[in-house]
Structures are given as C-alpha cells and as structure tokens.
C-alpha positions in Angstrom: 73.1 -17.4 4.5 70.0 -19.4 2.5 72.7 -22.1 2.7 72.3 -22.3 6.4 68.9 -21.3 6.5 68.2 -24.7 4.3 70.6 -26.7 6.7 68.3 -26.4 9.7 64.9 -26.4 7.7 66.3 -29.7 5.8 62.4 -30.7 5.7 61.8 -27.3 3.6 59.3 -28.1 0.6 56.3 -26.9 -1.2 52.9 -28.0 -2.1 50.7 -26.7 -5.3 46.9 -26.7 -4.8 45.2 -27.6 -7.2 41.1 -29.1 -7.8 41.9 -30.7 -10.8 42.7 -34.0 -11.5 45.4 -33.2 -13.7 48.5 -32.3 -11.1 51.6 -32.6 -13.9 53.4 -29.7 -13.9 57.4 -28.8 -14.8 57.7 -26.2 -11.5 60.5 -26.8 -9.5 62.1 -24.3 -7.3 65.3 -23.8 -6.3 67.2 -22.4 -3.0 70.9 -22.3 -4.0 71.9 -24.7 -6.3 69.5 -27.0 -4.1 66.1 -28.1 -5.3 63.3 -28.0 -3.1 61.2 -31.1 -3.1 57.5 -31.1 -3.4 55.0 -32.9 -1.8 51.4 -34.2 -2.4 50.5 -33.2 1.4 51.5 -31.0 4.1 51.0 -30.6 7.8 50.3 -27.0 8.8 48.9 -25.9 12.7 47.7 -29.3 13.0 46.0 -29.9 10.2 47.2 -32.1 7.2 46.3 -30.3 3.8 46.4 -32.2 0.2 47.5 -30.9 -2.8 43.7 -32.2 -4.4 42.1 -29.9 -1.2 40.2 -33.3 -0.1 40.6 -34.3 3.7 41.1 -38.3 3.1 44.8 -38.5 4.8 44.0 -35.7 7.1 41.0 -38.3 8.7 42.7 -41.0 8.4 45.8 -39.8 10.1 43.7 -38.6 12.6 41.7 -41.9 13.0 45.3 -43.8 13.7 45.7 -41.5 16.3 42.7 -42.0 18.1 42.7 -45.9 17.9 45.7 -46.1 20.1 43.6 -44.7 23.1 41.4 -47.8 22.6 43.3 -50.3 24.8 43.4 -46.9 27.6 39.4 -46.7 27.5 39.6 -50.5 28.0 41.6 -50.1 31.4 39.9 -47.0 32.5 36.2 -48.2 32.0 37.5 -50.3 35.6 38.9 -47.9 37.5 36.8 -44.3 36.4 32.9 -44.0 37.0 31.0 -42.9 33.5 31.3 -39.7 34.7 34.9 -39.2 34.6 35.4 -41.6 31.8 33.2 -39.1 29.6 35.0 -36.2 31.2 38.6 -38.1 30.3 37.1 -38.8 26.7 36.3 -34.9 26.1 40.0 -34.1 27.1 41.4 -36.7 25.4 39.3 -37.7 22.6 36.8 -34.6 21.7 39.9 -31.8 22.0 41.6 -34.0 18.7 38.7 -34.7 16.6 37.3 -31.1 17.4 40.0 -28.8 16.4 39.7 -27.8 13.1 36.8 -29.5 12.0 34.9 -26.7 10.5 37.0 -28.0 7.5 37.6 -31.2 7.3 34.1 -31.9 8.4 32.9 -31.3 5.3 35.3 -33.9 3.8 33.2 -37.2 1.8 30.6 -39.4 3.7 32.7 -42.5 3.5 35.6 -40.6 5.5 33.0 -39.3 8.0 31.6 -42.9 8.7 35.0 -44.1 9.7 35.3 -41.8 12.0 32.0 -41.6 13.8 32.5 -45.5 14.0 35.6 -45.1 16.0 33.5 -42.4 18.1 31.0 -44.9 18.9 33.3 -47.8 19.4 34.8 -45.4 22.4 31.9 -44.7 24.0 30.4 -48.2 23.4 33.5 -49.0 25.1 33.1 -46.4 28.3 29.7 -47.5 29.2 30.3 -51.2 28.7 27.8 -51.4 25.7 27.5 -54.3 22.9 28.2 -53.3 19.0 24.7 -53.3 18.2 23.5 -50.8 20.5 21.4 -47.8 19.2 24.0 -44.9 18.3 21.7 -42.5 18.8 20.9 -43.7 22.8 24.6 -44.1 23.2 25.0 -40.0 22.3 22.1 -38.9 24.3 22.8 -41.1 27.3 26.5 -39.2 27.1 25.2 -35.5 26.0 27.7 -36.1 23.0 27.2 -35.2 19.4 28.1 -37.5 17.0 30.8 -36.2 14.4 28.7 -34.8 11.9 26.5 -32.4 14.4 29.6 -31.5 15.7 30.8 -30.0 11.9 27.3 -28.5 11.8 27.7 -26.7 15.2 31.1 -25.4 15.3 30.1 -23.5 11.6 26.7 -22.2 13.4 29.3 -20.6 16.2 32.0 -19.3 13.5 28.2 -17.5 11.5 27.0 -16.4 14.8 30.9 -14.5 15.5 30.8 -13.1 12.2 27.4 -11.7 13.0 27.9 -10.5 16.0 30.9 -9.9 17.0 33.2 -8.8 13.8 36.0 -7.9 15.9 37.0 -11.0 16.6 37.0 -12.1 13.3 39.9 -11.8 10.9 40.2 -9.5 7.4 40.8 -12.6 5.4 37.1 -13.8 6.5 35.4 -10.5 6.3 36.4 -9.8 2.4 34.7 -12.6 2.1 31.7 -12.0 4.0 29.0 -10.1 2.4 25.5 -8.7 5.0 22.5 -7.6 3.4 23.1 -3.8 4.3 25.7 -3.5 1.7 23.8 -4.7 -1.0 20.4 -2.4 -0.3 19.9 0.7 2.0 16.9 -0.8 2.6 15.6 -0.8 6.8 14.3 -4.5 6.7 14.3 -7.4 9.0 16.9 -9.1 7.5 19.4 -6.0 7.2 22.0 -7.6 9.0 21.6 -10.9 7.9 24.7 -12.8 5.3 23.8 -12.6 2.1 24.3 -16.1 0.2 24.8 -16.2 -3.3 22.8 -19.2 -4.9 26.1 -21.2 -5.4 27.0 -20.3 -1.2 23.4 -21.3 -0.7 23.3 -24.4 -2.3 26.9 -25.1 -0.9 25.6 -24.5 2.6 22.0 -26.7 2.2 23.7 -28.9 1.3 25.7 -29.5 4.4 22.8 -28.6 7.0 20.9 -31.7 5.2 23.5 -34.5 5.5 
C-alpha cells in the first residue's frame, strides 16, 4: 500500500525548519525501501516556505509572476479607461500580491523594494506616467497602498478579528494570544486590550515604523 501511495505522490519530500545557519544534519527518512528527498523550500496553499523561514524565493517567485502581466497593461492602457484598468489591476495584480502577505510582508527591506518597484512600474504604466514621477501621487491618484501599508493593514484587520470577533479565529492563534483580563482581574480601560510582552512589543514597533 505505501508503495502505491508513493507512486502517485512521486513529488513526496520533506523540509526541516530551522533559524540557524547551520542546516547539516544526517536525517533522512524512509518510505519503503525508498528514501524521501528533502528540500530547501516548499510550496504550501500558495505560499513558498524556506527551510531558513526567510521569504526571499517566496518574493521573488512571486515577482516573476507578476512581470509577465507587464506587456498586458501595455495593451490594455489603449483599450480600458483608468478606471477599469485600476479595477483589472486589483483582480489581477492586488488578489496575488495580497494573499498571504501578513507573512511574507515582514520579509527584508531589499525584497520589499523590488516588489513595490514592480507595483509602481504597473501603475506608472496604467496612467501613462514617466519613471520619475512621485510614487506617493501615483498611489493617491489610484486609492492604492503601496506594498508595505498593505502588510501593515491586513495585520491591523487579523488584531481587530482577534479582538473582536474570536470566533472566527482559529485555536492555533488563540493559544497564542494573550488579553489583559487574564493577567489581572482588574476593571480598567484597557481590560480587553492584547497584552505584548516587551520582546512582541519591540517585534511589532518595529514593523509599524518601517
């Protein structure tokens, strides 16, 4: 039976996470008398995670995607009024660099940078602008935020449904979600508010101010 079962998943392998530098390691598993390979990345719902838990291939991947829609925007730009060429970049554009970036948005600055540049070539692109325009009129003149506000906004809207709606949100969150109530039986102001440990807090300051 796991003979089978590893002839139709032939692509079968592993990954071990891992912060450190340092990835040697001896593990190898088996499945049978067949060894399953492992791999320095995986792709999983969409999202591309690295053995090292940085985001670099996952962006990068995701920025060779998006750079084949460039010759599209070039022909749409004559046919589609700003309006629908905005509307066409949301669906097409927006939806991809959107999902899931309440975790690679956090990835370095460099990686970022690439990827807002490709945001502004598009819309440089849809409203017939030169390179050196100002980014920040070419966002406000489309109601877009760049890449970065976008990372900031989607984890403001995951805080607020932890907050306020817990039932929506999953146990695997919540064990790790700790409110002011818990610690103190205290009636304050901030009863309900998340408490941040100074490591979460620095963590989180950090992010609001890049």
């Amino acid at each position: 039976l796991y003979e089978l079962w590893f002839g139709l998943l032939g692509t079968t392998h592993y990954v071990i996470f891992n912060t450190k530098k340092n990835q040697s390691t001896n593990l190898k598993f088996f499945l049978g008398n067949k060894c399953i390979s492992r791999l320095a990345n995986t792709k999983f719902l969409g999202l591309t995670l690295q053995e090292n838990l940085k985001w670099d291939v996952h962006v990068n991947t995701l920025i060779h995607k998006l750079n084949r829609y460039i010759p599209l925007f070039y022909k749409l730009r004559y046919i589609l009024n700003t309006k629908q060429l905005v509307t066409t970049y949301k669906a097409i554009i927006f939806s991809k660099y959107n999902y899931g970036i309440e975790l690679f948005g956090n990835s370095t600055n460099s990686q970022i940078a690439k990827l807002q540049h490709l945001q502004n070539r598009l819309l440089k692109i849809i409203l017939f602008k030169q390179k050196i325009y100002s980014t920040n009129k070419l966002h406000l003149s489309t109601n877009l935020l760049k890449i970065k506000e976008t990372y900031k906004l989607r984890l403001c809207l995951q805080i607020h449904k932890i907050m306020h709606e817990p039932h929506k949100v999953t146990n695997d969150i919540k064990k790790d979600i700790t409110f002011t109530h818990s610690i103190h039986n205290r009636d304050t102001r901030n009863n309900k508010n998340i408490f941040l440990t100074t490591q979460s807090f620095y963590k989180l300051n950090k992010i609001m101010e890049a």
